[in-house]
C-alpha positions in Angstrom: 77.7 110.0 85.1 77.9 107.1 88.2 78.0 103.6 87.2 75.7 100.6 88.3 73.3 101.9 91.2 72.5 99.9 93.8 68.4 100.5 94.6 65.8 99.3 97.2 61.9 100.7 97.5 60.7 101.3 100.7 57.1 102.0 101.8 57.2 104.9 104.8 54.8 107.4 106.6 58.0 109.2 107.1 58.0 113.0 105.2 60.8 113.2 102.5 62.5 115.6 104.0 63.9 113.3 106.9 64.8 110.6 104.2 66.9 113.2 102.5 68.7 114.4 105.6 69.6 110.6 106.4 70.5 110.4 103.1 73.0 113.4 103.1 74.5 112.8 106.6 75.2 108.9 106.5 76.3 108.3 102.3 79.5 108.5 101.1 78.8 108.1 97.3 75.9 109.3 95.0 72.1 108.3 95.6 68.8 109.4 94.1 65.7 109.4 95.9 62.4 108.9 93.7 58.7 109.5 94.7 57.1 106.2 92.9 53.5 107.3 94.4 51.6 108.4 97.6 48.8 106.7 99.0 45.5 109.1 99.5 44.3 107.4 102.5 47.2 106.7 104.4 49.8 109.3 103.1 52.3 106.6 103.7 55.1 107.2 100.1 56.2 104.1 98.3 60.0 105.7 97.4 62.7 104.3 95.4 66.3 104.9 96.6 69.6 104.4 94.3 72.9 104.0 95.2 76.6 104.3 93.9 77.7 102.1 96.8 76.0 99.0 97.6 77.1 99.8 101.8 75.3 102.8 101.4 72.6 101.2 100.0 72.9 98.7 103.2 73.3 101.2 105.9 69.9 103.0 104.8 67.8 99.6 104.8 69.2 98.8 108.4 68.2 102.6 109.2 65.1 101.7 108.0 64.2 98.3 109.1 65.4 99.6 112.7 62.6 103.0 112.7 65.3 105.7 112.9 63.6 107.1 109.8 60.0 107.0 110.5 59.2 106.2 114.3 58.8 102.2 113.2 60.1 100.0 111.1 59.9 100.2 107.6 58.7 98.0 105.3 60.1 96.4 102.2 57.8 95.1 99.4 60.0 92.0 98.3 58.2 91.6 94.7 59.3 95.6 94.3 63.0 95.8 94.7 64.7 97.7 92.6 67.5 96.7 90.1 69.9 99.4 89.3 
């Protein structure tokens, strides 16, 4: 069992399967990556991430908010950040 997890929800177009490569190449401690939903129109995936360290938990928002995940920036929904 981890202790306190550090989380974020991200909104992305980008399939799972690159967010869990990121995930596995660039953290050093324990994450979880949950599907929240998946919008019918614009496939785009609202996903909650998890993490045992809060610098993994920053080094995947920067990978984010700079595209490398998705081919653009992605987005954050302030009022939807999650508490761990």
């Amino acid at each position: 069992m981890i202790g306190r997890m550090h989380g974020l929800q991200i909104i992305t177009a980008s399939p799972l399967s690159r967010i869990e490569n990121w995930l596995e190449d660039h953290c050093r401690g324990t994450y979880q990556l949950r599907l929240q939903g998946v919008s019918r129109d614009t496939g785009r995936k609202q996903v909650a991430v998890y993490f045992e360290s809060d610098g993994d938990r920053m080094r995947f928002k920067a990978a984010c908010q700079s595209g490398m995940l998705n081919g653009g920036p992605g987005r954050f929904p302030p009022e939807r950040a999650v508490a761990g």
